[in-house]
N, C-alpha and C positions, 0 to 999 in steps of 0.2 A: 602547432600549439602543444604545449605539454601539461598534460591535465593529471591532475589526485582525482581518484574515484575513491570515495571511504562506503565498504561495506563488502559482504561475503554470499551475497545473498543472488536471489535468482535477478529482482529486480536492478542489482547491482551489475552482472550479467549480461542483460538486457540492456541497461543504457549503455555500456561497454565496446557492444556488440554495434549498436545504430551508431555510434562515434566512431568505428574506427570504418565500416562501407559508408560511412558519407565522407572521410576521408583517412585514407589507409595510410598518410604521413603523418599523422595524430599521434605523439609518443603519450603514450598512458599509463600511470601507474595505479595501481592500487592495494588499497590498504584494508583487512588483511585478504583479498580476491578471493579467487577459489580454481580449481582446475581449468575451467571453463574462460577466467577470465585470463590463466598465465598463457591461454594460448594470444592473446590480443595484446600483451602488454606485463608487466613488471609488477608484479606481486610482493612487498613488503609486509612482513609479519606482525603489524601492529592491529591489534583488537580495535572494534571500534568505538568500545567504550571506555576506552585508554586516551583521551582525550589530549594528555598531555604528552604521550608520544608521539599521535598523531599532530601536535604542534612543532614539536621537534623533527618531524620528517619534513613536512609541508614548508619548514624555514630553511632544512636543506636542499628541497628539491625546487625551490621558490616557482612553483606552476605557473601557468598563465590561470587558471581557473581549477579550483575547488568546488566537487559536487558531492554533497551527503547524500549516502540512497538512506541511511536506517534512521527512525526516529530516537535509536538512545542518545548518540552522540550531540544531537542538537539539544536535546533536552536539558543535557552535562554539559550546555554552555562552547560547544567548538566553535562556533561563529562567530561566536565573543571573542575569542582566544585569535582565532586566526586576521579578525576584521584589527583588531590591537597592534598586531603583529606587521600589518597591511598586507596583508594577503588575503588577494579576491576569491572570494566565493560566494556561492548560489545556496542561499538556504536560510530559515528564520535566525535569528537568536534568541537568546533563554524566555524571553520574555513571547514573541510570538510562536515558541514550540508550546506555549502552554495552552493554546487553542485544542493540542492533541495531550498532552502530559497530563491536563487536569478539565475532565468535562464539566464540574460545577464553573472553574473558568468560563470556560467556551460557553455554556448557558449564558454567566452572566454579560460578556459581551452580545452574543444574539439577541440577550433582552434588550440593550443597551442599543443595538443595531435597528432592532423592530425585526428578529428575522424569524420567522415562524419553527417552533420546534415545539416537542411535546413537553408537558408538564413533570416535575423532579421533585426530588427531595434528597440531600445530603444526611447522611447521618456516618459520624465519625465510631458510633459504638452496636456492635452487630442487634444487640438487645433488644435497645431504641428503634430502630427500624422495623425488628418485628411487634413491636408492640404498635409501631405507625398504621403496621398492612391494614389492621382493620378499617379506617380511613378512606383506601383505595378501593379498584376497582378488584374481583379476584385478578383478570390477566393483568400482568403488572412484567418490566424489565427489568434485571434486579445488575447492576453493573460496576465495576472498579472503577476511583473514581479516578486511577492512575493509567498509566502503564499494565498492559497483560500480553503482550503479541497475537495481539489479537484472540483470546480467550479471555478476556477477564467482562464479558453479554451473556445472561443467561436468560430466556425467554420463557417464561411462566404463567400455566394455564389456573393456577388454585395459590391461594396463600400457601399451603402445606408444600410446596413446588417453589414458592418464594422465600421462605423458613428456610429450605434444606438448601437452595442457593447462596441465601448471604451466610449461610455455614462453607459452602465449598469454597465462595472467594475469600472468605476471612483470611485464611492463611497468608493473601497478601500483603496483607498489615498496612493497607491504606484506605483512607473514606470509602464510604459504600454509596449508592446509590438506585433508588426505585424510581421509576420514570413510568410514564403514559406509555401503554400500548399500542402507537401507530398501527394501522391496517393502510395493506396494500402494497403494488410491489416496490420495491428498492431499485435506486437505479445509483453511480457513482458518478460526479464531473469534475472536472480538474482542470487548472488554469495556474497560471503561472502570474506573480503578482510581485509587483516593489513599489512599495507606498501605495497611490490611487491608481498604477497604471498596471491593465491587465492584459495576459495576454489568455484567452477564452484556449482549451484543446479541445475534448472532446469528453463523450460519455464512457463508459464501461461497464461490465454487470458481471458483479462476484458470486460464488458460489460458496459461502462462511461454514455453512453446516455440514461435517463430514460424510454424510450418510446420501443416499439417490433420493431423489424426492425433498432434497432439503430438509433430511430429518436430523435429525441426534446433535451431538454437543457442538458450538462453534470451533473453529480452527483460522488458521493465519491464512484459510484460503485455498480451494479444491479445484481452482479453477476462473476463468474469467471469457468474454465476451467485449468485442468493440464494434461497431456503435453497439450503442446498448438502444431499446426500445422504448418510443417514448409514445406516449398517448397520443392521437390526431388532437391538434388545437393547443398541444404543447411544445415549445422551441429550446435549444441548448440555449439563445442568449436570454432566454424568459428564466433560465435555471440558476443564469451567470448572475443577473437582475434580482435574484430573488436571496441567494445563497452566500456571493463569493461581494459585489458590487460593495452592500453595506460592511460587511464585516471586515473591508481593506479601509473603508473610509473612518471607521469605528477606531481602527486602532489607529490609524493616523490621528484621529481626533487626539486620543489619546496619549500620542507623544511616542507611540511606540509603533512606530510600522512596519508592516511585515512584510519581508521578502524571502520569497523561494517559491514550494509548489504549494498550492492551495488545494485541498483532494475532501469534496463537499460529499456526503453520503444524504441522500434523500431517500424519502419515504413519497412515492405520491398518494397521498392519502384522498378519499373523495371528497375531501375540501381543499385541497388543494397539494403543490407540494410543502413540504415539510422537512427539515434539517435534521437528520438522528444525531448526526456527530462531523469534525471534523479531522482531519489527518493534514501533517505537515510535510508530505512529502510524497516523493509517488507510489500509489501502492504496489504491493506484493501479494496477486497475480497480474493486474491491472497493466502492470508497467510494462508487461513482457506483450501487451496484447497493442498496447498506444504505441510502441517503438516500430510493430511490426506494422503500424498500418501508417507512420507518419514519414512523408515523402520528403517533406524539407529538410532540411542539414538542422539539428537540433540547436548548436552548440554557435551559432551566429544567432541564435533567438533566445538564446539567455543572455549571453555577452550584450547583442544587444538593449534587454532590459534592462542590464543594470547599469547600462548607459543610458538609459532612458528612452528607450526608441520601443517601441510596439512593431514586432513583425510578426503579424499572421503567420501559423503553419499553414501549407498546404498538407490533405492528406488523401490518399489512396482511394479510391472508391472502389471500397473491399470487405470483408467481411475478416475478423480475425478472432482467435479464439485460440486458448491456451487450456491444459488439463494437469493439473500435478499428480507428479506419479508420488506415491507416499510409504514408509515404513513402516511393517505393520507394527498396529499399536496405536499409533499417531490417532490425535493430540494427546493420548493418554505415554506411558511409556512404553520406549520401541528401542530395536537391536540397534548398536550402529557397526562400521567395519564389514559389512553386508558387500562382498566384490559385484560391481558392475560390469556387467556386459549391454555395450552399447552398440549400434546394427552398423554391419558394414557399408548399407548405403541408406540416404532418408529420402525417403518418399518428396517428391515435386512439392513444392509451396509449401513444407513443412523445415524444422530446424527443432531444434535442442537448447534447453539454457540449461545450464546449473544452478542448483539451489544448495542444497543440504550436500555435497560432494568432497572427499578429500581422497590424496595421493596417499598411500600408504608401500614402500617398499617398490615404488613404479607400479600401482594394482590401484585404478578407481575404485572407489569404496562407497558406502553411504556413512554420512554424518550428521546428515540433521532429519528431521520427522520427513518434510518435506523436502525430497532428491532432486528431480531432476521434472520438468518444463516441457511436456511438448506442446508447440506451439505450432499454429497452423492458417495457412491465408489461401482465400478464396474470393469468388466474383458470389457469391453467397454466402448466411451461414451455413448452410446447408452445406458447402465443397469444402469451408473452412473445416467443419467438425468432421469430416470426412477424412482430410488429410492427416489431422492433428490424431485420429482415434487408430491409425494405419501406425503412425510414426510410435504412439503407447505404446501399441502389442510388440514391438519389439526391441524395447528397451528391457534385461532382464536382469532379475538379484531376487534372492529368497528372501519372502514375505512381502515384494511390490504390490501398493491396489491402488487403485482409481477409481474415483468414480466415471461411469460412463454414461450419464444424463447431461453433463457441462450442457448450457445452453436448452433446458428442457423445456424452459417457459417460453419463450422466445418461438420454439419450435414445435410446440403439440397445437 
């Protein structure tokens, strides 16, 4: 087959990576990759929010199948673009990217679905909403109601704390939003979906907050966990039941159905669980941790679906866990062009993805906040985080950090 991969990212990587070891006659291109991926496949220098180049490539290279890793590009309508065009691809269109594009959206579908999520309030003008806090509880979630890569969640213990956050997201010149403070832990599932028919994967457990302990500002992600940990008495298909089931049927109702990845974030709250938000595609860390544990050939299970067929994956009975090595600074601002040195051999049941990586003068570099992936599988978490924490320490470039709690909860 010859597949478009659009995206530069770790997650992009990562799927990259599980398509060409389930079959290494896979011609792959992607658009615009990254070091990581020009080793697997054909690199094209179009941005991925360049929608309309990425049209014009994808009509020259007429793939058998298109897969979007990043949520801008779907957002900007490429599904639209490509599906006109008739060329096959795996991913929502403009209308069901907006499940992730615009969380007052997403609410009012979950209302519409009956699907449990905490209490909001939209407000388009910073002012208005701090004159609302009085209203609220003091802990309150003060959040974009767009697009932020994942910073645009600020968690806040005092109005005075919710004040000084709808000042810091302002700058992004879109709706705000105050929401109910869920308690308890978070866990992520994902499933794959086109119209009513689902195909269930599995859980995962991200690590948002830069800091050990899960403290200080959110980030695109420090880290991730697969299975992720679920209460005795609670099941992934009770998650799929609760989460992903209505909200496919919703939008069919609707006229508008959604296909690609469905990636549900839950809160299990002690009433139950609870929806924070959704994402249209696979996450970034997430993704790099679900590719490493899923045994079936990926790409006969999407093709599949959007022929309509449901094929269960099979997956691994393994424990896997990923850690981002990061530039310092990150998420605030950080160096880039930082030269990597990468270890001459990787430790057993470990591997590498790229993230934030570019080629400069034939010299690995850093380029984005979030570098490089190590990523780690074992018959526990416990051998998983062991591997993956071996393969960190020796990835090296001035100003690298990690956190080194990945999986703390799970494990104290």
């Amino acid at each position: 087959m010859r597949i478009l991969l659009i995206g530069s990212g770790g997650r992009e990587h990562a799927l990259g990576r599980k398509i060409k070891l389930d079959d290494p006659k896979t011609e792959l291109h992607c658009a615009p990759g990254n070091p990581g991926l020009a080793d697997l496949g054909q690199c094209h220098l179009i941005e991925s929010g360049n929608v309309e180049g990425l049209l014009d490539l994808a009509c020259s290279l007429q793939p058998d199948l298109v897969l979007v890793g990043p949520e801008d590009p779907l957002t900007r309508g490429l599904v639209n673009l490509l599906e006109e065009n008739k060329i096959r691809v795996f991913g929502p269109d403009q209308t069901g990217s907006r499940l992730e594009a615009s969380k007052s959206f997403a609410k009012g579908v979950m209302a519409e679905a009956g699907v449990p999520t905490g209490a909001f309030e939209r407000f388009d003008n910073v002012d208005n909403a701090k004159k609302a806090l009085k209203s609220w509880p003091q802990r309150v979630v003060i959040k974009a109601d767009g697009l932020a890569s994942g910073k645009g969640v600020i968690v806040c213990e005092t109005h005075e704390e919710a004040k000084s956050a709808l000042d810091e997201l302002s700058f992004l010149d879109q709706p705000l939003i105050i929401e109910e403070m869920l308690e308890g832990p978070e866990i992520s599932l994902f499933a794959l979906v086109n119209g009513e028919k689902i195909i269930p994967l599995t859980t995962a457990q991200d690590h948002k907050r830069v800091g050990e302990g899960d403290v200080g500002p959110n980030t695109g992600g420090m880290g991730a966990y697969s299975p992720g940990i679920l209460p005795d008495g609670l099941t992934e298909d009770e998650l799929v039941d609760i989460g992903v089931r209505p909200i496919a049927k919703t939008m069919c109702n609707r006229g508008t159905p959604f296909c690609g990845v469905l990636f549900v974030g839950f809160m299990l709250t002690p009433n139950g669980p609870k929806v924070l938000e959704y994402n249209v595609r696979f996450g970034d860390p997430e993704c790099q941790v679900l590719m490493a544990r899923m045994k079936s050939p990926l790409l006969p299970i999407i093709n599949g679906l959007l022929s309509g067929e449901t094929i269960s994956p099979v997956w691994d009975d393994c424990s896997a866990m990923t850690v981002v090595l990061a530039s310092a600074g990150y998420p605030g601002a950080y160096e880039k062009g930082e030269p990597i040195e990468l270890p001459d051999t990787i430790p057993s049941g470990a591997h590498l993805i790229h993230a934030g990586t570019a080629l400069e003068d034939g010299m690995l570099v850093t380029r984005g906040g979030r570098v490089i992936n190590a990523v780690g599988v074992g018959e526990t978490l416990q051998d998983a985080q062991a591997a993956v924490y071996e393969l960190a320490k020796k990835v090296k470039w001035s100003g690298k950090f990690f956190r080194s709690d990945i999986g703390w909860q799970a494990l104290k």
